[in-house]
C-alpha positions in Angstrom: 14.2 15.5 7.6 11.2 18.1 6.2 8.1 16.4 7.1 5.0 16.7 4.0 2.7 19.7 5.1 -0.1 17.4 5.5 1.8 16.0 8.5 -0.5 18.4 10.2 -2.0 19.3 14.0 -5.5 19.4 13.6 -5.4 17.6 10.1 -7.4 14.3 9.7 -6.2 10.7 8.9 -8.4 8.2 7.4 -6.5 5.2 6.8 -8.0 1.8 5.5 -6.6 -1.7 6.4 -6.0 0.3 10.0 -6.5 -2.0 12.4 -2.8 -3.7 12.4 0.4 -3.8 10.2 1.3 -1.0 8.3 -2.0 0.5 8.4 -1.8 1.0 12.3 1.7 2.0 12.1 0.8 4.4 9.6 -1.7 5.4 12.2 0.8 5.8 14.9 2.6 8.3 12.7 -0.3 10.4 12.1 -0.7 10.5 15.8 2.5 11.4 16.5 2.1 14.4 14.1 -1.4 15.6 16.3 -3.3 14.5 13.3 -7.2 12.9 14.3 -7.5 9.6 13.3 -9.9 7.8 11.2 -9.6 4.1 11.6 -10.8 1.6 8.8 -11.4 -2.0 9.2 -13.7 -5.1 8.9 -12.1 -6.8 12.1 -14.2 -5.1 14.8 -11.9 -6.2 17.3 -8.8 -5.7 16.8 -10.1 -2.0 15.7 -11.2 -1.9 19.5 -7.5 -3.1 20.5 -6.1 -0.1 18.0 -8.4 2.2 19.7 -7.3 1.8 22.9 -4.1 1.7 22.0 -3.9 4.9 20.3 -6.1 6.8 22.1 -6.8 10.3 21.8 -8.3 11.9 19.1 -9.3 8.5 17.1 -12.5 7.0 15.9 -12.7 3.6 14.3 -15.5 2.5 12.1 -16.0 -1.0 10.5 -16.0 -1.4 7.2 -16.5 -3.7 4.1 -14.4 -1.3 1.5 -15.5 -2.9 -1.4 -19.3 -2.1 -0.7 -19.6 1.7 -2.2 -22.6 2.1 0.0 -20.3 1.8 3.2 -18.2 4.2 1.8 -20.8 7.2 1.4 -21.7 5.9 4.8 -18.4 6.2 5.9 -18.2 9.9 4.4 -20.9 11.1 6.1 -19.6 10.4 9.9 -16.4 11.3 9.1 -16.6 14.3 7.2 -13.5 16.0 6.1 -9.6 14.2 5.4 -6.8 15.5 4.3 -4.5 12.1 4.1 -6.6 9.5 2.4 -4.4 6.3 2.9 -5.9 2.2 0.9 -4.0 0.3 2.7 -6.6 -2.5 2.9 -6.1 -5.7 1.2 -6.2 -9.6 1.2 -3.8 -12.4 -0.2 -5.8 -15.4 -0.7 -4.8 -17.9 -3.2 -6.9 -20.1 -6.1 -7.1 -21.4 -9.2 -7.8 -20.4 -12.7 -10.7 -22.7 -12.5 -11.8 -20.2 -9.2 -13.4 -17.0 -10.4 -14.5 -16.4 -6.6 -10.7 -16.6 -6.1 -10.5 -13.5 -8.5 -13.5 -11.9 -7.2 -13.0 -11.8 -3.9 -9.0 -10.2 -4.1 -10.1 -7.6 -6.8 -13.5 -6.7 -5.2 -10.7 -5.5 -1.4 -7.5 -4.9 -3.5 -8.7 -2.8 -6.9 -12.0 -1.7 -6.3 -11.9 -1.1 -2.5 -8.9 1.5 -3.6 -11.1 2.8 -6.4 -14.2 3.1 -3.5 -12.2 5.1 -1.6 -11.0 7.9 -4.6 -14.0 8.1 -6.0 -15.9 8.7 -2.6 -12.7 11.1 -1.4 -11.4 12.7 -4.3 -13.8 15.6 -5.6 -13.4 17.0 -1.8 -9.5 16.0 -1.5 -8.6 18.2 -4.8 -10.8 21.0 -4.2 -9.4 21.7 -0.6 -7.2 24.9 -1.0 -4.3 23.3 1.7 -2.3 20.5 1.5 -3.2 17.0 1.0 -2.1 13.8 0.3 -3.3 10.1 -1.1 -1.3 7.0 -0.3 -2.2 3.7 -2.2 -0.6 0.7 -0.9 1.0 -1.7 -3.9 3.4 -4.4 -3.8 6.8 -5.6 -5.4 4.6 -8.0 -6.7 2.9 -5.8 -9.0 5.9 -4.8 -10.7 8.0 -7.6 -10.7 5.2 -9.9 -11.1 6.5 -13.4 -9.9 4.3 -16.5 -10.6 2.1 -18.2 -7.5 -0.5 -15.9 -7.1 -2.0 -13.9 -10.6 -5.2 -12.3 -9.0 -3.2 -10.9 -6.2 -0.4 -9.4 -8.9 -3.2 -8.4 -11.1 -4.9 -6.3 -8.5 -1.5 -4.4 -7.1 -0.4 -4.0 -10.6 -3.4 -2.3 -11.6 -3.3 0.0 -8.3 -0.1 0.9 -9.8 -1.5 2.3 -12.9 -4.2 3.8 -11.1 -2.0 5.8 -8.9 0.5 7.0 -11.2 -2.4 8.6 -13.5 -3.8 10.1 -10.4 -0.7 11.3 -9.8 -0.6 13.0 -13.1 -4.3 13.8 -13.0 -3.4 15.4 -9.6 0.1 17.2 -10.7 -1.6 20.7 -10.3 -3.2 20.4 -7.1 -2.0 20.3 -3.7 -3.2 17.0 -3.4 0.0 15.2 -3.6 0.1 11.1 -4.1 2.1 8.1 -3.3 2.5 4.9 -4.3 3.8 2.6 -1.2 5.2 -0.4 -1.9 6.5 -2.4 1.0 9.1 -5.0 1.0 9.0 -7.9 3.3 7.3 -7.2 5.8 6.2 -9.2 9.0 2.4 -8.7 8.8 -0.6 -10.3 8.8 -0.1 -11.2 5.6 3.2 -13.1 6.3 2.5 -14.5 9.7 2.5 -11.3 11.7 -0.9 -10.6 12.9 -1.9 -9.5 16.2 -1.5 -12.1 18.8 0.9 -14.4 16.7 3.2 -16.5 18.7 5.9 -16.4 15.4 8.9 -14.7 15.5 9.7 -12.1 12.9 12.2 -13.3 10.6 15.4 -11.3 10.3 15.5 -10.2 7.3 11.6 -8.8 7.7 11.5 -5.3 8.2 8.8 -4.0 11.2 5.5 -2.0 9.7 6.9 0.8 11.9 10.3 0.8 9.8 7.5 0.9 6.6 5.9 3.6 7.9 8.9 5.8 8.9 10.2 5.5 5.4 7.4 6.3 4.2 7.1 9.8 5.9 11.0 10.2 4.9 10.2 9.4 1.3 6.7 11.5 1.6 8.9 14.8 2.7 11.4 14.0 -0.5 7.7 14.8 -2.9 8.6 10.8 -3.9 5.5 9.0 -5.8 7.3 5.7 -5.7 7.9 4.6 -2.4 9.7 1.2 -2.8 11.2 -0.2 0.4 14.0 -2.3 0.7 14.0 -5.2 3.7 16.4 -6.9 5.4 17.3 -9.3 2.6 16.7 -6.9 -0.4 18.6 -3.9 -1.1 17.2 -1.1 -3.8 19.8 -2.1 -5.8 18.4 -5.7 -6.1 15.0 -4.1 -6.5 16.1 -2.0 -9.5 17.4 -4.7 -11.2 14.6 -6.7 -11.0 12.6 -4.7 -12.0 14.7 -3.6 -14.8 15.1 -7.8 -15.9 11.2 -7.7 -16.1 10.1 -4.6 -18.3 13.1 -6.0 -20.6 11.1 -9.1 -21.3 9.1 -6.9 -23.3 11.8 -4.7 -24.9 14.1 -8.2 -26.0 10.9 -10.1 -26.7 11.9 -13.0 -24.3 8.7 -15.1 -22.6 7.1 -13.8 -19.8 8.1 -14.2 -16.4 11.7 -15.1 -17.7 13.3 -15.1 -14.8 11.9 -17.7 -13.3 12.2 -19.8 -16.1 14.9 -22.3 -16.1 16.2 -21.8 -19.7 16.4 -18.2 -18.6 17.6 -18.6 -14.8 21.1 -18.4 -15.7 21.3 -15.6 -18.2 19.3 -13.4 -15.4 21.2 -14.0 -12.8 24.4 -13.2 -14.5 22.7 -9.9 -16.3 22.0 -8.9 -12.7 25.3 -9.7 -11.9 26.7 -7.4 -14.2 24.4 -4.2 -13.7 24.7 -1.1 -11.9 21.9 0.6 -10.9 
């Protein structure tokens, strides 16, 4: 496997989110690689745990990422990155009737990502040697399944953010990546640090997240779409694939979990191959 240049001894790591999951995983690759690490979270102590843990060349600083003043903050004592990884993010649920709800996920999800680029980014694309930016997304924002629409919202627009940075991006050796993790047994689904639960089989490990990330990194992939233990790529395709059709065949929304549509998806799917 070619490992991404910015897989670098010497190079610098600041990765939000850090603290546990696929952040500290993330984190773990880095160090394997001889990179310095930059560690970003607002839970002071299991930032403390990941220190010692990790050891080394690593520095941890806690932070609120949707406050722009920590950010500049943040700049300052750090000083120079070359992988730039928004991994933070929260999955709270609400109501329409909740704006707080709405608030409070797009205030970490959206604008702690946008925080981050717009803190990072005139240094990131000027620097004549490789780089690399890594947004964390989720199935969710693509697929867009109903339950939970601020937290869809906010990883759907991260999307869109990416891929224009991306674009933005395509003539600089700033390079970016759009990670979206399957199911994964974090924080987020029972996982975090300390949890007596057992991780369900078909859960993949952040460490499996973060290893295909580096593979996919060292392909040049923008989309980084993991498959889990219960969901292929293939599956994922066609999902997807059902979903951006509900615009092209004019069906309703979220089709595919409606039960006068149910059927006809499922067979569709049934039939594909992707």
């Amino acid at each position: 496997m070619t490992a991404h240049p910015v897989f670098k001894v010497g190079n610098t790591a600041l990765i939000t989110g850090a603290a546990s999951g696929i952040g500290l995983a993330v984190a773990q690759l880095c160090k394997k690689h001889g990179m310095k690490l930059a560690l970003v979270d607002n839970n002071t102590q299991l930032l403390s745990e990941a220190k010692k843990q990790l050891s080394g060349d690593t520095e941890t600083y806690p932070v609120d990422v949707s406050k722009i003043e920590e950010w500049r903050e943040l700049r300052a004592r750090v000083g120079k990155v070359d992988f730039l990884m928004l991994n933070a993010g929260i999955g709270v649920k609400g109501g329409w009737d909740d704006i707080e709800y709405f608030h409070k996920i797009m205030d970490t999800n959206l604008f702690g990502v946008l925080n981050g680029l717009t803190t990072y980014l005139p240094t990131l694309r000027n620097t004549p040697t490789p780089t690399a930016v890594i947004i964390t997304g989720s199935k969710q924002g693509i697929t867009n399944p109903p339950g939970n629409p601020a937290y869809n919202a906010s990883k759907a627009a991260l999307k869109t953010l990416a891929e224009h940075l991306s674009y933005d991006l395509r003539s600089t050796p700033t390079s970016v990546h759009l990670l979206v993790p399957g199911w994964t047994f974090t924080g987020l689904s029972g996982g975090e640090p300390g949890s007596k639960k057992t991780k369900p089989e078909g859960a993949w490990t952040p460490e499996q997240v973060a290893g295909f990330l580096e593979e996919k990194m060292g392909e040049g992939r923008f989309y980084v779409v993991c498959p889990d233990g219960d969901t292929s790529e293939e599956v994922d395709r066609k999902r997807m694939l059902w979903g951006v059709g509900d615009v092209v065949e004019g069906r309703p929304p979220l089709s595919r979990w409606r039960e006068e549509w149910r059927g006809e998806a499922e067979e569709w799917m049934g039939r594909q191959k992707v």
